[in-house]
Backbone as CSV, one residue per row, in Angstrom:
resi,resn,N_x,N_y,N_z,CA_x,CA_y,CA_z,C_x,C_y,C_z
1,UNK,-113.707,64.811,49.480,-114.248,64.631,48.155,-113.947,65.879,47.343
2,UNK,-113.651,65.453,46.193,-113.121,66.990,45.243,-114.159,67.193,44.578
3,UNK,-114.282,68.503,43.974,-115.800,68.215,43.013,-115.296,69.044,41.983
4,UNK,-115.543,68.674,40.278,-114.844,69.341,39.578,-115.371,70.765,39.628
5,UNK,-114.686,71.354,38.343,-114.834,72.596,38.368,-115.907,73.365,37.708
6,UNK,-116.622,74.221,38.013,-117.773,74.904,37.274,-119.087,74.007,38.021
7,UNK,-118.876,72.920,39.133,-119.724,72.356,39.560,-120.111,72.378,40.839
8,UNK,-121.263,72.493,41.548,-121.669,72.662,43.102,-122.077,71.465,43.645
9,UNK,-122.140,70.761,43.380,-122.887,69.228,43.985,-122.627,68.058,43.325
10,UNK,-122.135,67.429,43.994,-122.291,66.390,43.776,-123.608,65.467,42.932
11,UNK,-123.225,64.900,41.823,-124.151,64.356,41.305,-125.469,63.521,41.650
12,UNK,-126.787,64.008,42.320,-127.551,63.328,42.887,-127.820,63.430,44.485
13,UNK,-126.626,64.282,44.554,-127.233,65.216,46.165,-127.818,65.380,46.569
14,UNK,-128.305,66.215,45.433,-129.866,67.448,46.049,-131.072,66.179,45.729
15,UNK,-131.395,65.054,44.978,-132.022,64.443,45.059,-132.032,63.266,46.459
16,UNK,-130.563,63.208,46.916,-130.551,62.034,48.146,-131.046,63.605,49.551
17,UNK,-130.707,64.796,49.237,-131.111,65.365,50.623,-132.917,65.578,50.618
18,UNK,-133.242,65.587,49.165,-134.678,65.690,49.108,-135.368,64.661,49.765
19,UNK,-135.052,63.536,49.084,-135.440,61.926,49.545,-135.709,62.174,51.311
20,UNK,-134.135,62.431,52.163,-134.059,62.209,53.413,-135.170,63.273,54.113
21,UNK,-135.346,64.582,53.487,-136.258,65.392,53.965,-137.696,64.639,53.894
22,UNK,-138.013,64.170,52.771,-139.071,63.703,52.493,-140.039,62.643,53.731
23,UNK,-138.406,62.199,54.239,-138.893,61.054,55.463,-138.572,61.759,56.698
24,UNK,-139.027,62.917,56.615,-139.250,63.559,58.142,-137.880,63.775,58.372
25,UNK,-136.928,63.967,58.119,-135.885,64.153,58.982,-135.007,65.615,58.915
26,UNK,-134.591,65.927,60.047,-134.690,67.502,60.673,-133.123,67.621,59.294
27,UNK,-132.504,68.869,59.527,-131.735,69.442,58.739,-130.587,69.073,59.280
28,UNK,-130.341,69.442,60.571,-129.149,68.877,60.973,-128.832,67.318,60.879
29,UNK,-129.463,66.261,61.087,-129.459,65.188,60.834,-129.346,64.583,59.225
30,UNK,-129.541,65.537,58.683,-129.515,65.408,56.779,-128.079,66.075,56.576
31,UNK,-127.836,66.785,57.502,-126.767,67.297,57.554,-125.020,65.869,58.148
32,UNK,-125.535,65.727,59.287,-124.517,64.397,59.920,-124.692,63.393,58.569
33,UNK,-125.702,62.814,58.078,-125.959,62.066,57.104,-125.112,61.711,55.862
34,UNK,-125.369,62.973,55.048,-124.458,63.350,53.665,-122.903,63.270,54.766
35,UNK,-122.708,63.802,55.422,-120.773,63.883,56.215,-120.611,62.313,55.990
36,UNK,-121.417,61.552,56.980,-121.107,59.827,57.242,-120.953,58.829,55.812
37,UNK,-122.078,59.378,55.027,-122.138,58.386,53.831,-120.688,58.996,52.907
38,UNK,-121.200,60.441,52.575,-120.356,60.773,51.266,-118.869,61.218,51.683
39,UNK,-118.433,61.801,53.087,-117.743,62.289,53.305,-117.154,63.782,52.593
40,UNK,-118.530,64.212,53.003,-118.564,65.464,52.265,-119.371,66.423,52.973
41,UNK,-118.977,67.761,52.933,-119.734,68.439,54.123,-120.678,69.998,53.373
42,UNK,-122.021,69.375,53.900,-123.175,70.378,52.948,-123.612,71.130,54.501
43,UNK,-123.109,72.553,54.152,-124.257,73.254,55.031,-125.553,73.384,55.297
44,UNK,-125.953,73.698,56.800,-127.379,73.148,56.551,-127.628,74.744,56.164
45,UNK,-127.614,76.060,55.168,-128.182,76.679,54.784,-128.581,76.006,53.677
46,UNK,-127.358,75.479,52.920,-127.432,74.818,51.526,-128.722,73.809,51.609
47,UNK,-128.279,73.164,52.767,-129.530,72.021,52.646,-131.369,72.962,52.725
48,UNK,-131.527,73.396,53.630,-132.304,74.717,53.611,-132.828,75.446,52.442
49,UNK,-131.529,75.751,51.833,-132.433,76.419,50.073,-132.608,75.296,49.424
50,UNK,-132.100,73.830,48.936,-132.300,72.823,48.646,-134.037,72.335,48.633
51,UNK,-134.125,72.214,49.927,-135.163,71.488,51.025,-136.654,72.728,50.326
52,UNK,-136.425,74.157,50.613,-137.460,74.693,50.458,-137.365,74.725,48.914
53,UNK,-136.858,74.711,47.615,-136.711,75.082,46.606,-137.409,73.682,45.778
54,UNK,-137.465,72.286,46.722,-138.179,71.119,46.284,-139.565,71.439,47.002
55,UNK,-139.898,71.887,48.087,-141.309,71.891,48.287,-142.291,73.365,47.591
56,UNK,-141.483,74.445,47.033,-142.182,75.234,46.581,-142.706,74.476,45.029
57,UNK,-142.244,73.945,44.622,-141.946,73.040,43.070,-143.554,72.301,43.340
């Protein structure tokens, strides 16, 4: 997947990794997840600042 330029995510990402956190599910597995569906590969640090940056909110 290409992602244009000046941009980090995919449109609606950080809302589908929030969602999957939301239903209990560990990082690495949010991690295999986003690879299978989008074919796109999010570190699980990324997912990590993501994940804590929606529950401090």
């Amino acid at each position: 997947m290409i992602i244009p330029k000046r941009q980090s995510m995919v449109d609606g990402l950080e809302n589908k990794i929030i969602a999957l956190y939301a239903k209990e599910m560990i990082i690495n597995s949010i991690e295999e997840q986003i690879r299978e569906i989008y074919k796109f590969d999010v570190s699980t640090s990324t997912i990590s600042r993501i994940t804590e940056s929606a529950s401090v909110s």
